[in-house]
C-alpha positions in Angstrom: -22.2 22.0 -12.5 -21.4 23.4 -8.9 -17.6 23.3 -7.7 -17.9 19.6 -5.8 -19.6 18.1 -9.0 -16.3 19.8 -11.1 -13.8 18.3 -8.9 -15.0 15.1 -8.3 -15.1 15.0 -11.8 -12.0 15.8 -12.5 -10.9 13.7 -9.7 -12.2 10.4 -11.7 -10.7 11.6 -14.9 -7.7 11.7 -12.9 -7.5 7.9 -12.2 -8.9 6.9 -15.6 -5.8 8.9 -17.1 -2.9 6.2 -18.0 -0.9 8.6 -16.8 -2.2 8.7 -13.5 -0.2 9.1 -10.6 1.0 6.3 -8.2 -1.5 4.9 -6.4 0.7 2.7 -3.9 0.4 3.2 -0.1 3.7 2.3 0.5 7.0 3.2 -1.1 8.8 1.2 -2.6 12.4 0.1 -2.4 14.7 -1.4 -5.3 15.9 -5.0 -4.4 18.0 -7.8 -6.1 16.0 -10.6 -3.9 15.8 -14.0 -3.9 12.0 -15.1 -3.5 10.4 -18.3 -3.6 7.0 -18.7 -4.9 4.8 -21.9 -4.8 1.3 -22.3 -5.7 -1.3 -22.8 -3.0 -4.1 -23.7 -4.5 -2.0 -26.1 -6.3 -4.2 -29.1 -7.7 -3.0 -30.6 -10.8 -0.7 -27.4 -11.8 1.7 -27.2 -8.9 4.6 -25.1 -9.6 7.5 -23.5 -7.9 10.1 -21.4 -8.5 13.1 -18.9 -6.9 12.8 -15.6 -9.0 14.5 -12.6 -8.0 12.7 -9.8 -7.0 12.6 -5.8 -8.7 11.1 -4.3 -5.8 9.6 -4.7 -2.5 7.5 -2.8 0.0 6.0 -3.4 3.6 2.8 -5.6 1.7 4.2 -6.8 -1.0 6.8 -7.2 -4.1 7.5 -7.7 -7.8 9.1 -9.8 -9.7 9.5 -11.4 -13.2 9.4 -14.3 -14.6 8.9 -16.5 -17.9 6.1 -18.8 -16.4 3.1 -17.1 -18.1 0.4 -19.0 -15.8 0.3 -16.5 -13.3 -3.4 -14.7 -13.0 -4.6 -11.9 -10.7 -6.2 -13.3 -7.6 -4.3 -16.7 -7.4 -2.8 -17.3 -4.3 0.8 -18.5 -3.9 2.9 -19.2 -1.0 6.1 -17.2 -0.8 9.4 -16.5 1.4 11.2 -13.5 0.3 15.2 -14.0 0.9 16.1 -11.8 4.0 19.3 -13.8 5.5 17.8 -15.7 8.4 15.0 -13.4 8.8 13.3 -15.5 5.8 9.4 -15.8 6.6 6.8 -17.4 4.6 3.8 -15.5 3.6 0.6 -16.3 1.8 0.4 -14.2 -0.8 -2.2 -12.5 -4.4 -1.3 -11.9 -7.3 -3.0 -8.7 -7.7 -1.3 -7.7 -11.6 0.3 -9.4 -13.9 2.1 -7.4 -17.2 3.5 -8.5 -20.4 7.2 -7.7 -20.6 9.3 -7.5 -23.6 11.4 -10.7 -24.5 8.6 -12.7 -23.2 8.8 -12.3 -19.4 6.0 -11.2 -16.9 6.1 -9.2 -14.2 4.2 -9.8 -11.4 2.8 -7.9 -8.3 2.3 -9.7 -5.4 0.2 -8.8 -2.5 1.4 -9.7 1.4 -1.6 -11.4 2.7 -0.2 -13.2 6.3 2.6 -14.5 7.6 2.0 -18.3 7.8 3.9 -21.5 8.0 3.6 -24.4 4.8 3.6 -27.8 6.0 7.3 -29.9 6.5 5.8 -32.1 3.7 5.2 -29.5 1.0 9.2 -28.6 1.3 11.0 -29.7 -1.6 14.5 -29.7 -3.3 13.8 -26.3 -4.9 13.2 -24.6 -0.9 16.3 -26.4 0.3 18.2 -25.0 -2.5 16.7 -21.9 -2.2 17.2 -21.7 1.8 20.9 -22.2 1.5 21.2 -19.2 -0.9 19.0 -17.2 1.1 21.8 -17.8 4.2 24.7 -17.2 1.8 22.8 -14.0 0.6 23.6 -10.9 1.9 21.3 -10.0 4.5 20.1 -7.0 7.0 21.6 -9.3 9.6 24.9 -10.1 10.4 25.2 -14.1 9.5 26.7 -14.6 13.4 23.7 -14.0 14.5 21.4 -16.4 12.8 21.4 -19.7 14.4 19.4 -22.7 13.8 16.0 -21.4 15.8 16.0 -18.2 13.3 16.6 -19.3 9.9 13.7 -20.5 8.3 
């Protein structure tokens, strides 16, 4: 086996290793977030919820919950709670994990900033808007105004 043969070899036992390094392109930053998380696709098993979030990078967070009917590669709608700087994102699942005491986490990918329709708004997004605005935020509450909160 020549030396490129060795270390790509190595380099594949390397990922396969649970005790692999992190992977993540981005770092990520510990939060105690609001987020709200609907399902897209929604069909017969529409769901929402406001969960707070563990973490949170430029593409994407985590967060658990006690739903279990999360999967990777569902799609969900999501605005994570920034003060008036709240924007809604389509969003993957990319991993879900069994926690202990029953919960899930789960990973969420950033997919695009986009805009749910007035009629998919529901007593659960109200709620959760006016805790987002009450949150603490990046952003000095004086300077949201009714064009800037979401």
């Amino acid at each position: 086996m020549n030396e490129l043969q060795q270390r790509i070899f190595s380099a594949k036992e390397e990922e396969a290793s649970p005790n692999r390094l992190d992977r993540r392109r981005e770092p990520r930053v510990q939060v105690d977030r609001l987020v709200y998380v609907q399902l897209a696709d929604s069909g017969d098993s529409y769901f929402e919820e406001v969960r707070s979030m563990r973490d949170l990078s430029r593409s994407g967070f985590y967060f658990t919950t006690e739903r279990d009917s999360y999967q990777p590669g569902i799609q969900l709608h999501v605005v994570p709670a920034f003060g008036c700087l709240n924007l809604e994102y389509l969003g993957e699942v990319v991993r879900v994990e069994q926690l202990p005491g029953g919960e899930f986490g789960v990973a969420v990918r950033l997919l695009r900033v986009e805009n749910m329709a007035a009629a998919s708004r529901s007593t659960t997004m109200a709620a959760f808007e006016a805790f987002a605005l009450a949150d603490s935020s990046p952003v000095a509450l004086s300077q949201c105004d009714s064009n800037g909160s979401s």
